[in-house]
MIFI-279639 format. One record per atom (N, C-alpha, C): z, x, y; residue in one letter. Coordinates in steps of 0.02 Angstrom, whole numbers, plus 50000, padded with zeros to 5 digits. Atoms other than C-alpha are relative to their C-alpha. Layout:
ZXYA;...
***
This chain:
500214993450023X;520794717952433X;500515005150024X;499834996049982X;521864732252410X;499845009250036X;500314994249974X;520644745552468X;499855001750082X;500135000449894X;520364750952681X;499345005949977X;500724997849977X;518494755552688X;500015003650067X;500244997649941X;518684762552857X;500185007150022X;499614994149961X;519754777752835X;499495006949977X;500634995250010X;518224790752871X;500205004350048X;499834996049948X;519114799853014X;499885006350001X;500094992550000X;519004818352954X;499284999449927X;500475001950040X;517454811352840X;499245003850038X;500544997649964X;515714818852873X;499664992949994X;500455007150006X;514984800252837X;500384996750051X;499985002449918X;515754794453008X;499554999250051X;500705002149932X;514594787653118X;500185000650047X;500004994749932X;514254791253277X;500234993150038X;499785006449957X;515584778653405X;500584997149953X;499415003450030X;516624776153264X;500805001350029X;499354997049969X;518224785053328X;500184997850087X;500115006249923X;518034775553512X;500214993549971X;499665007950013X;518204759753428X;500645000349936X;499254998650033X;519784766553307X;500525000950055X;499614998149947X;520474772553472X;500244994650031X;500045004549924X;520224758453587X;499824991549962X;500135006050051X;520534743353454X;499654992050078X;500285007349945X;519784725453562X;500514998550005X;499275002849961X;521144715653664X;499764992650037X;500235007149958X;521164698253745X;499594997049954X;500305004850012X;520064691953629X;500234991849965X;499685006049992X;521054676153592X;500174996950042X;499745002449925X;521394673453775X;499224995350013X;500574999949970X;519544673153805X;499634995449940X;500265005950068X;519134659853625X;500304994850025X;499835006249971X;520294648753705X;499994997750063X;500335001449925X;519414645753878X;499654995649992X;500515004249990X;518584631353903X;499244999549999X;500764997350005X;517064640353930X;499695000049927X;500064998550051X;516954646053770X;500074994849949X;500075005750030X;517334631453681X;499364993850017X;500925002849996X;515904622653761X;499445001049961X;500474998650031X;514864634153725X;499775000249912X;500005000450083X;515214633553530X;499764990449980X;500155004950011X;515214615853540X;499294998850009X;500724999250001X;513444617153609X;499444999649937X;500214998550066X;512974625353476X;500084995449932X;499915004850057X;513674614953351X;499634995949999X;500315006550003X;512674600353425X;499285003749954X;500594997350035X;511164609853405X;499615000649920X;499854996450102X;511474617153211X;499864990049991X;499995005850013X;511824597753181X;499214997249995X;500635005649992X;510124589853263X;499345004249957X;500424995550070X;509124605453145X;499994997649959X;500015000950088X;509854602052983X;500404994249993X;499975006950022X;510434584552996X;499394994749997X;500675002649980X;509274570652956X;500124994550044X;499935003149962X;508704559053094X;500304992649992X;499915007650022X;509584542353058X;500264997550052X;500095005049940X;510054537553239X;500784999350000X;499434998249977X;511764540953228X;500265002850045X;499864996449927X;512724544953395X;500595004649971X;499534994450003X;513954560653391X;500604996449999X;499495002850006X;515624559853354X;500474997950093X;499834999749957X;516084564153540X;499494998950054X;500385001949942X;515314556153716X;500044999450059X;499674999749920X;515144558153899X;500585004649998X;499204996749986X;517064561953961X;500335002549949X;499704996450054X;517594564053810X;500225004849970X;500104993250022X;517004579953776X;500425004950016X;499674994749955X;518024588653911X;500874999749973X;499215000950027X;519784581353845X;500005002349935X;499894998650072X;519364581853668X;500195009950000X;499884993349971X;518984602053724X;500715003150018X;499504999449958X;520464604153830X;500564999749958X;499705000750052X;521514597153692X;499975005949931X;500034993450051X;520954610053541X;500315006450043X;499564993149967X;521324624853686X;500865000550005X;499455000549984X;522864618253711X;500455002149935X;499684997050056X;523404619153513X;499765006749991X;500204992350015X;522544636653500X;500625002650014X;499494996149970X;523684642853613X;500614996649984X;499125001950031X;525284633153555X;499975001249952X;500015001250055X;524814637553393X;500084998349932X;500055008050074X;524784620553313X;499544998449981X;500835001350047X;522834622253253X;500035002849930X;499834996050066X;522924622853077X;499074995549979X;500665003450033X;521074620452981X;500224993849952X;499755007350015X;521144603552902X;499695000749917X;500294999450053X;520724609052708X;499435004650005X;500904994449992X;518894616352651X;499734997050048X;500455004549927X;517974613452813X;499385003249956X;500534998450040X;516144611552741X;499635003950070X;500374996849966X;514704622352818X;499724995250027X;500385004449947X;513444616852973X;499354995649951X;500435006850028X;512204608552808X;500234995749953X;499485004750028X;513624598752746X;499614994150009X;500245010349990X;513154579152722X;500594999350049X;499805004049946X;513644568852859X;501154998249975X;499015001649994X;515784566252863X;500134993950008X;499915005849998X;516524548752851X;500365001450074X;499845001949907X;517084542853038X;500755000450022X;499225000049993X;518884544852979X;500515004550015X;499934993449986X;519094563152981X;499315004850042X;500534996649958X;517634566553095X;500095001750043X;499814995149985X;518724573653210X;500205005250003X;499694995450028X;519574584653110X;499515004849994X;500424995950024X;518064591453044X;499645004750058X;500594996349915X;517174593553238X;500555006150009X;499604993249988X;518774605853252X;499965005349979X;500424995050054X;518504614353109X;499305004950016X;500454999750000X;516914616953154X;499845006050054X;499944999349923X;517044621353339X;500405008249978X;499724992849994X;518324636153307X;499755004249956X;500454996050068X;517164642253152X;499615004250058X;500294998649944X;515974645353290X;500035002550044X;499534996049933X;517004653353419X;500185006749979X;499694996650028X;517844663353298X;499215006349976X;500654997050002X;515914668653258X;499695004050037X;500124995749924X;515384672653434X;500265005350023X;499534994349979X;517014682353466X;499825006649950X;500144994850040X;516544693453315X;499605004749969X;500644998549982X;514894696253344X;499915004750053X;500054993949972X;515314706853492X;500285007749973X;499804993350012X;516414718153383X;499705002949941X;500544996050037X;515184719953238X;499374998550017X;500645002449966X;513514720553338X;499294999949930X;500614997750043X;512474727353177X;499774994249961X;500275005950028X;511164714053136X;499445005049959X;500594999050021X;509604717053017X;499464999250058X;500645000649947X;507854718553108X;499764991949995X;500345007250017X;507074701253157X;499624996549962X;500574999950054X;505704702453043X;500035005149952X;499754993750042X;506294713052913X;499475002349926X;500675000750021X;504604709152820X;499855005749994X;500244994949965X;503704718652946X;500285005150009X;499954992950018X;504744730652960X;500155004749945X;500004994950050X;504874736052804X;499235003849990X;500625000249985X;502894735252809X;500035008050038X;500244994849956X;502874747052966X;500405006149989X;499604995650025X;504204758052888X;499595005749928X;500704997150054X;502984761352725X;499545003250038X;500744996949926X;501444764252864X;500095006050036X;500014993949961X;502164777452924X;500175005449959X;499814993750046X;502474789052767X;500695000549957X;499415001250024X;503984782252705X;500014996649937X;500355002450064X;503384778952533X;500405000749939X;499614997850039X;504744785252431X;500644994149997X;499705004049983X;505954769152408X;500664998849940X;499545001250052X;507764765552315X;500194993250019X;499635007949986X;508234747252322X;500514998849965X;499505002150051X;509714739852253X;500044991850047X;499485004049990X;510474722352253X;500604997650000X;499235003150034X;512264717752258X;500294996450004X;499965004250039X;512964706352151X;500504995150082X;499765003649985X;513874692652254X;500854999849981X;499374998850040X;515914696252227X;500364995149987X;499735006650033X;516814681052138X;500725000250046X;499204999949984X;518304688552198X;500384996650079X;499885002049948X;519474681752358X;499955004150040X;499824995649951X;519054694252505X;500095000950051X;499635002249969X;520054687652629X;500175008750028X;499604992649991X;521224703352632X;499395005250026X;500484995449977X;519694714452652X;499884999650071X;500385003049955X;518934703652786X;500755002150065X;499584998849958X;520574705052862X;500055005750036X;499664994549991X;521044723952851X;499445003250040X;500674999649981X;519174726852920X;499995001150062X;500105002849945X;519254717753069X;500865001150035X;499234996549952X;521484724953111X;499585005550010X;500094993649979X;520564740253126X;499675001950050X;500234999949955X;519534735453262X;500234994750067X;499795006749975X;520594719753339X;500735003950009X;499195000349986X;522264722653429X;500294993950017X;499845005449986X;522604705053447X;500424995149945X;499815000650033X;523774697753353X;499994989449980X;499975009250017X;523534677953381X;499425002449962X;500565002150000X;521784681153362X;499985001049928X;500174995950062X;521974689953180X;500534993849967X;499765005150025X;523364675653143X;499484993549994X;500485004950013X;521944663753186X;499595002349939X;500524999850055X;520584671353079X;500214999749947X;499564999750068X;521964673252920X;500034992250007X;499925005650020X;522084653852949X;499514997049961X;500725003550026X;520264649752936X;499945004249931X;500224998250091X;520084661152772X;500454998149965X;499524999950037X;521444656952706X;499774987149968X;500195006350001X;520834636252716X;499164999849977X;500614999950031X;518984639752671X;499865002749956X;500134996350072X;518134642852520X;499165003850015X;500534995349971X;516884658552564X;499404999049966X;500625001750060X;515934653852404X;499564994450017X;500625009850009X;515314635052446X;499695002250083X;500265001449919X;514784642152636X;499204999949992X;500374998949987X;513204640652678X;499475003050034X;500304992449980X;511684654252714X;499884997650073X;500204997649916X;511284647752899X;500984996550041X;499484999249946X;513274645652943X;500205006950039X;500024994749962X;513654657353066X;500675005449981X;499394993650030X;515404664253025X;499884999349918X;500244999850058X;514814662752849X;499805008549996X;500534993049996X;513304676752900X;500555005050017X;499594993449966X;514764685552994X;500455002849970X;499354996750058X;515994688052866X;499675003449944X;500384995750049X;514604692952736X;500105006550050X;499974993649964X;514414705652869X;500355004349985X;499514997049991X;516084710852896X;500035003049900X;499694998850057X;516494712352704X;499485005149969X;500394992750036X;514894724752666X;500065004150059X;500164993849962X;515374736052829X;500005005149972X;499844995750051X;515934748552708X;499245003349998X;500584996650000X;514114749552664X;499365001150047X;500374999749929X;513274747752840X;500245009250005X;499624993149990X;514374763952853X;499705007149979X;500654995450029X;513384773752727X;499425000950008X;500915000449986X;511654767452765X;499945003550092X;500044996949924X;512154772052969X;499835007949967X;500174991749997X;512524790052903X;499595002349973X;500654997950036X;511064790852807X;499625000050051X;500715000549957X;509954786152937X;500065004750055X;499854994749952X;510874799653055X;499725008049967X;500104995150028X;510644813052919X;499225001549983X;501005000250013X;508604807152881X;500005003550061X;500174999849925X;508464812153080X;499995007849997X;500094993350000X;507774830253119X;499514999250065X;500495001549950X;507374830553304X;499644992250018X;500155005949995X;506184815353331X;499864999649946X;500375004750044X;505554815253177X;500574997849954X;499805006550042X;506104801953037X;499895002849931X;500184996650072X;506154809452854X;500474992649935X;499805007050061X;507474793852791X;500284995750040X;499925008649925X;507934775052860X;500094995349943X;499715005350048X;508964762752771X;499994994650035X;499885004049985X;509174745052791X;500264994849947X;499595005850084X;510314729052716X;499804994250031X;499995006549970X;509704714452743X;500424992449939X;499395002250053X;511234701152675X;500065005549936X;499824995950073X;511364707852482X;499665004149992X;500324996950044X;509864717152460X;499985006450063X;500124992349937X;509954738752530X;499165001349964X;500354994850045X;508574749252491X;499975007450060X;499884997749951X;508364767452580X;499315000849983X;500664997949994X;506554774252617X;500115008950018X;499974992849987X;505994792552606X;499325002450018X;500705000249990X;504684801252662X;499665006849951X;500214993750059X;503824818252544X;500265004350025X;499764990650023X;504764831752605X;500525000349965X;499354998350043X;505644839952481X;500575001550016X;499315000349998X;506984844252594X;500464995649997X;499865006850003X;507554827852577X;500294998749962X;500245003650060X;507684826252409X;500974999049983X;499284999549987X;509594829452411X;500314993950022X;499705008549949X;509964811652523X;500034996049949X;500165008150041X;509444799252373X;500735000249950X;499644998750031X;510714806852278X;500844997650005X;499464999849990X;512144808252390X;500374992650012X;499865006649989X;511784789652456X;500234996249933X;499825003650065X;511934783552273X;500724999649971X;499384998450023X;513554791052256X;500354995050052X;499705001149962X;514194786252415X;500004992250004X;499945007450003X;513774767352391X;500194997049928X;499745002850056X;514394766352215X;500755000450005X;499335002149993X;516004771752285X;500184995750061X;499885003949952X;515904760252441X;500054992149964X;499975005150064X;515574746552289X;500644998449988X;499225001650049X;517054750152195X;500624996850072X;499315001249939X;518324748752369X;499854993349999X;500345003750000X;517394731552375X;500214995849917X;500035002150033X;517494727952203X;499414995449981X;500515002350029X;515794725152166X;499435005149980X;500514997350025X;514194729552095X;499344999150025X;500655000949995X;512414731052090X;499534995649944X;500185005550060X;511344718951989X;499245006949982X;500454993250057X;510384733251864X;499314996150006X;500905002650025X;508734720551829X;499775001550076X;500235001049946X;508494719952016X;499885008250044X;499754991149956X;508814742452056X;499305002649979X;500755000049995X;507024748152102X;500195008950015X;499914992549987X;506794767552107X;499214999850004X;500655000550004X;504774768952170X;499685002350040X;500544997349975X;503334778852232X;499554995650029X;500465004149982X;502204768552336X;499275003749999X;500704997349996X;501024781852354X;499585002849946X;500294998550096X;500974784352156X;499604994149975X;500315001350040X;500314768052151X;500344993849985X;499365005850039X;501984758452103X;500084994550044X;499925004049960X;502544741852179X;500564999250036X;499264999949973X;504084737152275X;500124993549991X;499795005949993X;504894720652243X;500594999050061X;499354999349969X;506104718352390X;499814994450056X;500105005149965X;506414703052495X;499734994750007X;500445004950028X;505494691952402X;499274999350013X;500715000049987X;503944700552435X;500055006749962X;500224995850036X;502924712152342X;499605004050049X;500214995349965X;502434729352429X;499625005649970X;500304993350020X;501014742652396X;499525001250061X;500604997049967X;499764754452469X;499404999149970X;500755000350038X;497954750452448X;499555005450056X;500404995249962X;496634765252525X;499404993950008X;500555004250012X;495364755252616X;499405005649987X;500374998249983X;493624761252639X;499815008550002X;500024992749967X;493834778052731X;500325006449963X;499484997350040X;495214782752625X;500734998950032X;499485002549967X;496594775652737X;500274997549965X;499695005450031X;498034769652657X;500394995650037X;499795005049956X;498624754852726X;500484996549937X;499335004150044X;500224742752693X;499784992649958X;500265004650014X;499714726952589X;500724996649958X;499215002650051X;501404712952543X;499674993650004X;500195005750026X;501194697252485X;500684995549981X;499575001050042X;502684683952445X;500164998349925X;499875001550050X;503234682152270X;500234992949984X;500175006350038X;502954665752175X;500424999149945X;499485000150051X;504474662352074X;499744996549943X;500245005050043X;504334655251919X;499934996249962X;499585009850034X;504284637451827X;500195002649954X;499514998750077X;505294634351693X;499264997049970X;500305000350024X;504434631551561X;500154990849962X;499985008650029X;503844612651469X;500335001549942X;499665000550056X;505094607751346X;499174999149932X;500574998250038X;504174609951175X;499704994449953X;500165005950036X;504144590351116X;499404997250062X;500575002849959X;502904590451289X;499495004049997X;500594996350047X;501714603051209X;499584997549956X;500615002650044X;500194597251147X;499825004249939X;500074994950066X;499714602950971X;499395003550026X;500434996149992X;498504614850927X;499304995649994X;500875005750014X;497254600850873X;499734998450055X;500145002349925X;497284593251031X;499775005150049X;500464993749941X;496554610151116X;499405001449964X;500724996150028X;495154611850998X;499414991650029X;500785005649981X;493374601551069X;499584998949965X;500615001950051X;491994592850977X;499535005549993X;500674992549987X;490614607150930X;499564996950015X;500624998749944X;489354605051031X;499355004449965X;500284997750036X;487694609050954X;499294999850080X;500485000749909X;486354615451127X;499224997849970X;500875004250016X;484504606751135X;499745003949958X;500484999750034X;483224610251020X;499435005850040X;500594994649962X;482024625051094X;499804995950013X;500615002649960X;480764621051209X;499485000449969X;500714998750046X;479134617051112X;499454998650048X;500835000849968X;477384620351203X;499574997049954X;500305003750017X;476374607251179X;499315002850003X;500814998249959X;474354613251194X;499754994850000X;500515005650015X;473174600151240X;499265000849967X;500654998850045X;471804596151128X;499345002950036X;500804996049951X;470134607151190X;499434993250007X;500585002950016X;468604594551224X;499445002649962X;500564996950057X;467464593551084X;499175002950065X;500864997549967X;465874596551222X;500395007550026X;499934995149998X;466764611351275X;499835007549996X;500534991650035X;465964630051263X;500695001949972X;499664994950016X;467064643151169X;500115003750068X;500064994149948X;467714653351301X;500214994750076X;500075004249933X;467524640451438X;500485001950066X;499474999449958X;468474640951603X;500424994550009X;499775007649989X;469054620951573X;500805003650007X;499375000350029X;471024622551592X;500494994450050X;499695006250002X;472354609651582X;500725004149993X;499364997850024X;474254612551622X;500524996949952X;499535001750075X;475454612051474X;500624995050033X;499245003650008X;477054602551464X;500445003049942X;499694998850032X;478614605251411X;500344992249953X;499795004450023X;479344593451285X;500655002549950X;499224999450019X;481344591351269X;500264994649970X;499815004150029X;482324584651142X;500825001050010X;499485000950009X;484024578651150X;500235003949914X;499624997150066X;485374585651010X;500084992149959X;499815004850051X;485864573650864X;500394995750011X;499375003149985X;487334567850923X;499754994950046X;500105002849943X;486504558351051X;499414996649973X;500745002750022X;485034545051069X;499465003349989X;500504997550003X;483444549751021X;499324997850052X;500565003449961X;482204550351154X;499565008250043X;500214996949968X;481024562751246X;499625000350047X;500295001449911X;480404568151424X;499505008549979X;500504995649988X;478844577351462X;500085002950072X;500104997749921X;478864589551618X;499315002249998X;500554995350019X;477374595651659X;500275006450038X;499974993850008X;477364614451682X;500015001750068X;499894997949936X;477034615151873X;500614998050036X;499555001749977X;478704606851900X;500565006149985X;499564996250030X;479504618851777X;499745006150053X;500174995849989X;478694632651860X;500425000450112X;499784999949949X;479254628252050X;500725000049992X;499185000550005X;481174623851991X;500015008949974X;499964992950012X;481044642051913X;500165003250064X;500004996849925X;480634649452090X;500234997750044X;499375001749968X;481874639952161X;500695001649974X;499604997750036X;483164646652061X;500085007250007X;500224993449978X;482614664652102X;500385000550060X;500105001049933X;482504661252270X;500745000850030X;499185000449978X;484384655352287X;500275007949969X;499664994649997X;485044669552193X;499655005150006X;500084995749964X;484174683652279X;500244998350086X;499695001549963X;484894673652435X;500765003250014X;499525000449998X;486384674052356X;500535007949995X;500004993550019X;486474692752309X;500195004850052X;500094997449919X;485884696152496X;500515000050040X;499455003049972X;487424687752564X;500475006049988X;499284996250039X;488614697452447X;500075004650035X;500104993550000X;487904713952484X;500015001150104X;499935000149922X;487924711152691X;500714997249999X;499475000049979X;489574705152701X;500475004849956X;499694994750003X;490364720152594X;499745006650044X;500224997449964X;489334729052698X;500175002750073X;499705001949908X;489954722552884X;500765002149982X;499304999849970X;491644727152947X;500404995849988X;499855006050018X;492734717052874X;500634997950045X;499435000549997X;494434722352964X;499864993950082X;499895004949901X;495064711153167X;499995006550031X;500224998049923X;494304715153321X;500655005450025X;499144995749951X;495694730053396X;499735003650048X;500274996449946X;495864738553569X;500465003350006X;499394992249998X;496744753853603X;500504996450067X;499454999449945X;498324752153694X;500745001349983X;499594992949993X;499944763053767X;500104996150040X;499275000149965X;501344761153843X;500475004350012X;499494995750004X;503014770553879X;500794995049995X;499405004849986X;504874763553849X;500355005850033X;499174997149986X;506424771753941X;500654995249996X;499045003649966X;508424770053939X;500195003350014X;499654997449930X;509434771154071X;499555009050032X;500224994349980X;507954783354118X;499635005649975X;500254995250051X;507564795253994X;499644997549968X;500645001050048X;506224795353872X;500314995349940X;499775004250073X;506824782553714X;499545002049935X;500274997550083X;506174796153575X;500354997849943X;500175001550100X;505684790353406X;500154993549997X;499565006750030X;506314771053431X;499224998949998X;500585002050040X;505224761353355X;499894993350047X;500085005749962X;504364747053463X;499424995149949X;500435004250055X;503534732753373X;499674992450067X;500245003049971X;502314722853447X;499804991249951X;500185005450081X;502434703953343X;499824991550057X;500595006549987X;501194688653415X;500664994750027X;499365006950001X;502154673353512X;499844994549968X;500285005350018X;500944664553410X;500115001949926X;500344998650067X;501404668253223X;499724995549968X;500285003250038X;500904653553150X;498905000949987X;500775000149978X;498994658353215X;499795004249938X;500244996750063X;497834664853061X;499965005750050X;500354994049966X;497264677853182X;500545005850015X;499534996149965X;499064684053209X;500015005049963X;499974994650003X;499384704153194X;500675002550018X;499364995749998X;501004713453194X;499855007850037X;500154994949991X;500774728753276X;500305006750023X;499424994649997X;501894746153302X;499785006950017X;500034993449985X;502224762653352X;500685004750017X;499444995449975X;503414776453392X;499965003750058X;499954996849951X;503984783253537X;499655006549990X;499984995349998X;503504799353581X;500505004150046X;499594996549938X;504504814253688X;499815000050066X;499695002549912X;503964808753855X;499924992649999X;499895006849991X;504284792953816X;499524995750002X;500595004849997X;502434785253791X;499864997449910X;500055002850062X;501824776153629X;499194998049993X;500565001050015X;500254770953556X;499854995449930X;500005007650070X;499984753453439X;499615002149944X;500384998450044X;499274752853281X;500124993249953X;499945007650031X;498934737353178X;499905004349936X;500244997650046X;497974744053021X;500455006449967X;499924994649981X;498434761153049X;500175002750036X;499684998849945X;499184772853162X;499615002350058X;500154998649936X;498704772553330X;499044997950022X;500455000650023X;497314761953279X;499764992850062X;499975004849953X;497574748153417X;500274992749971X;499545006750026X;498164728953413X;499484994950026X;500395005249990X;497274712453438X;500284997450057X;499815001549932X;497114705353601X;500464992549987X;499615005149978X;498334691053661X;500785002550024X;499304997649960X;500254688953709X;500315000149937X;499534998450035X;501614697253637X;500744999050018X;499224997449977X;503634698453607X;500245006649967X;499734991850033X;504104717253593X;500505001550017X;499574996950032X;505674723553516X;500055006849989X;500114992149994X;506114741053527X;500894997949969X;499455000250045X;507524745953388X;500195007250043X;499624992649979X;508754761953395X;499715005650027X;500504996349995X;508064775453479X;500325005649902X;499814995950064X;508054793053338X;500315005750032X;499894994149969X;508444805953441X;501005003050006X;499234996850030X;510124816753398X;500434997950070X;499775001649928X;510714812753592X;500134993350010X;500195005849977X;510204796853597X;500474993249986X;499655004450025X;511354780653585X;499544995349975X;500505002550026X;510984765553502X;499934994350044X;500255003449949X;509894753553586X;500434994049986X;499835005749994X;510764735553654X;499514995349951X;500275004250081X;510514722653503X;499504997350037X;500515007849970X;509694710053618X;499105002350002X;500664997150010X;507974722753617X;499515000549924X;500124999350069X;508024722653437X;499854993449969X;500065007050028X;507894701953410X;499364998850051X;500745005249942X;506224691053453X;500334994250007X;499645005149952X;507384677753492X;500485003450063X;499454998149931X;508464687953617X;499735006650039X;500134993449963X;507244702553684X;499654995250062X;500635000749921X;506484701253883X;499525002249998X;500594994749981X;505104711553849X;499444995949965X;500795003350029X;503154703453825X;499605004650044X;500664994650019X;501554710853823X;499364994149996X;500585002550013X;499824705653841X;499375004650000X;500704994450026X;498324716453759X;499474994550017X;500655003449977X;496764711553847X;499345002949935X;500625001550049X;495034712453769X;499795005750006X;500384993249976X;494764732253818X;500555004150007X;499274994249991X;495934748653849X;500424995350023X;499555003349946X;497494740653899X;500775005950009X;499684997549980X;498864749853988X;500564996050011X;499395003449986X;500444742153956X;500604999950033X;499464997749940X;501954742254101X;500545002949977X;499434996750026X;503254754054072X;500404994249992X;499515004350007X;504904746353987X;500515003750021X;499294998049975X;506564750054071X;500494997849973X;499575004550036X;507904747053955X;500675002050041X;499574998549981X;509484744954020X;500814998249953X;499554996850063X;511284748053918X;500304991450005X;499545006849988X;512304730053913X;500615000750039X;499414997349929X;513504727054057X;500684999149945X;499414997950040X;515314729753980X;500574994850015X;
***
């Protein structure tokens, strides 16, 4: 790519830290990929990825015992002489199994994919939220109802050069940028696969451009603590969220512009069937993330968030496996014969008038189509199955009308907390309280926002409505506050935050959180 996405220097869409890391490009990091350490640790990993998404067939690794440490020792050694050249398309970590002939080649391949991943991960930290579900969920819940989505298209093109010019602008290292030009230059970006890691990281790198816009959007939504707009990309798909004030109304505009020309530098697009422009609180739906999003008012008049995933859908039966129309029509069916009351004959000794009485029967006849034969009930049978028939559905009626009746929503108990960093209050970040049990039917998501002295208050349903008892892992994202930096990633993942929580069965008072900045 002949375009440089990064030159925003005298730009008002410069984010906040950008000019620190133009200043003060990274260094050593090729010193510090070819350490032993570090190669371990990728290899680690690799095993791992492997024993996931390979299947179990009882095959031993390519490398064992002692091995490991020479084989290791050996790759550092070509890094740094650099005589590591990638060995062709190295396939992704859910590649089929490798013949035994080049199954070292490939563990190399593999190994510096991985490294090269890790190392690049500290210089673009910006991940999506862990649950990006939920938080789009708790993002709606809070008045943010106003939504623009887009998807974009996947670029055919080679963007190598991009990926490159991207990552000189933050990299003073010159093996290290000769290394990464090797590996793109030997892989094909197209056949990678969605859980390889420098795969995810190069998608990254190649939409910073539009991380860039959605940052300064989400700096410009910000007024004080409060939150008026808040973007997010998760891989291809952006959308931004707004909330009803009209001063606002100006942002949807400028973002549209500003990411159609972050597109073009890019050389790509947006896929039109998939570009959502929508009111949640009009009513409308949201398709985004392969879930479907609206507001439903329960009861009270509360509107609450309600998503569901989307059910893709079959192809359709070729049309020589279509049954005709004949074949859907059924025999007519012709229903019994009325019920005929039989009277029994009066006794001739009888008075006129008498009180003698005798119960009737019913007598049923089969339809035509069928044998001919008939059954006598008598009348006190008919008459009890009647009032058993009653019986159930006024039961059944009873039921209905008591359980729309009862409470339908989970058990919740009020509870508060406070987060700080390095001390201060952490206004407006958003803390999310999400179950260590999701698979449990019972599990609850539950959220809140800071306030200015730094305390908070959950809300499952609603805001500040409480959360269901058990243990939690809570995530606390960016704070909002115009002062405020942005919070260390590791608070923001439920695989990599320290912080848990346990809501008891009554008020619970949750222990302050002390966040502290990442050591350097």
């Amino acid at each position: 790519m002949t375009g440089n996405s990064l030159n925003y220097a005298n730009s008002p869409w410069r984010f906040e830290g950008e000019t620190e890391h133009l200043a003060k490009p990274e260094q050593g990091l090729f010193s510090k990929l070819t350490q032993l350490e570090t190669l371990n640790t990728a290899y680690a990993k690799l095993n791992e990825a492997l024993a996931l998404h390979s299947p179990a067939d009882g095959s031993e690794p390519p490398l064992v015992g002692e091995e490991v440490n020479g084989f290791l020792l050996q790759l550092g050694m070509d890094l740094r002489a650099g005589t590591f050249r990638m060995q062709g398309k190295g396939p992704g970590l859910d590649a089929d199994k490798v013949s035994e002939n080049d199954a070292r080649s490939d563990l190399r391949n593999r190994i510096v994919q991985i490294a090269l991943a890790d190392a690049l991960v500290t210089i673009f930290p910006t991940e999506p939220p862990a649950n990006p579900v939920a938080w789009t969920a708790a993002v709606v819940g809070h008045g943010h109802s106003r939504v623009y989505a887009v998807t974009i298209e996947k670029n055919a093109a080679d963007c190598s050069e991009h990926i490159l010019a991207v990552v000189r602008q933050r990299v003073d290292d010159r093996a290290f940028l000769a290394l990464l030009g090797n590996v793109l230059e030997s892989t094909d970006l197209q056949d990678f696969a969605g859980t390889n890691r420098l795969a995810s990281m190069l998608t990254r790198i190649s939409l910073h451009n539009i991380d860039q816009v959605l940052h300064q959007a989400n700096l410009l939504g910000r007024q004080g603590s409060d939150v008026h707009a808040t973007c997010i990309r998760c891989g291809h798909d952006v959308a931004l969220f707004l909330d009803n004030d009209a001063q606002y109304d100006w942002l949807l505009p400028a973002v549209q512009k500003r990411l159609r020309e972050a597109l073009a530098e890019i050389k790509a697009e947006v896929d039109p069937e998939k570009t959502q422009s929508v009111d949640l609180s009009r009513g409308e739906k949201l398709h985004f993330l392969d879930h479907e999003f609206r507001l439903a008012k329960d009861r009270d008049g509360t509107a609450r968030v309600q998503y569901k995933a989307l059910v893709k859908a079959c192809a359709p039966k070729p049309e020589a496996q279509k049954p005709s129309r004949q074949s859907w029509k059924l025999p007519s069916l012709r229903w019994p014969r009325r019920a005929q009351r039989r009277k029994p004959a009066a006794p001739a000794d009888a008075p006129p008038g008498g009180r003698n009485f005798h119960w009737p029967t019913l007598r049923l006849q089969r339809p035509r189509w069928s044998w001919n034969w008939s059954l006598q009930i008598p009348r006190r049978v008919y008459v009890v199955a009647a009032a058993v028939m009653i019986g159930t559905a006024v039961l059944a009626v009873s039921a209905a009308v008591v359980v729309v009746l009862l409470p339908n929503g989970p058990q919740l108990y009020p509870a508060r907390g406070q987060v700080f960093y390095e001390g201060r209050p952490a206004v407006g970040a958003l803390v999310v309280f999400l179950p260590k049990d999701p698979t449990s039917p019972q599990a609850r998501v539950a959220s809140a926002l800071v306030a200015e002295d730094g305390s908070y208050v959950l809300g499952t349903q609603k805001a500040k409505d409480g959360a269901r008892a058990g243990q939690y892992v809570v995530t606390v994202s960016r704070p909002r506050g115009k002062r405020a930096y942005p919070l260390p990633a590791r608070y923001g993942s439920r695989h990599t935050t320290p912080l848990t929580a346990i809501v008891e069965m009554g008020p619970t008072e949750v222990p302050a959180y002390q966040l502290l900045a990442e050591s350097p």
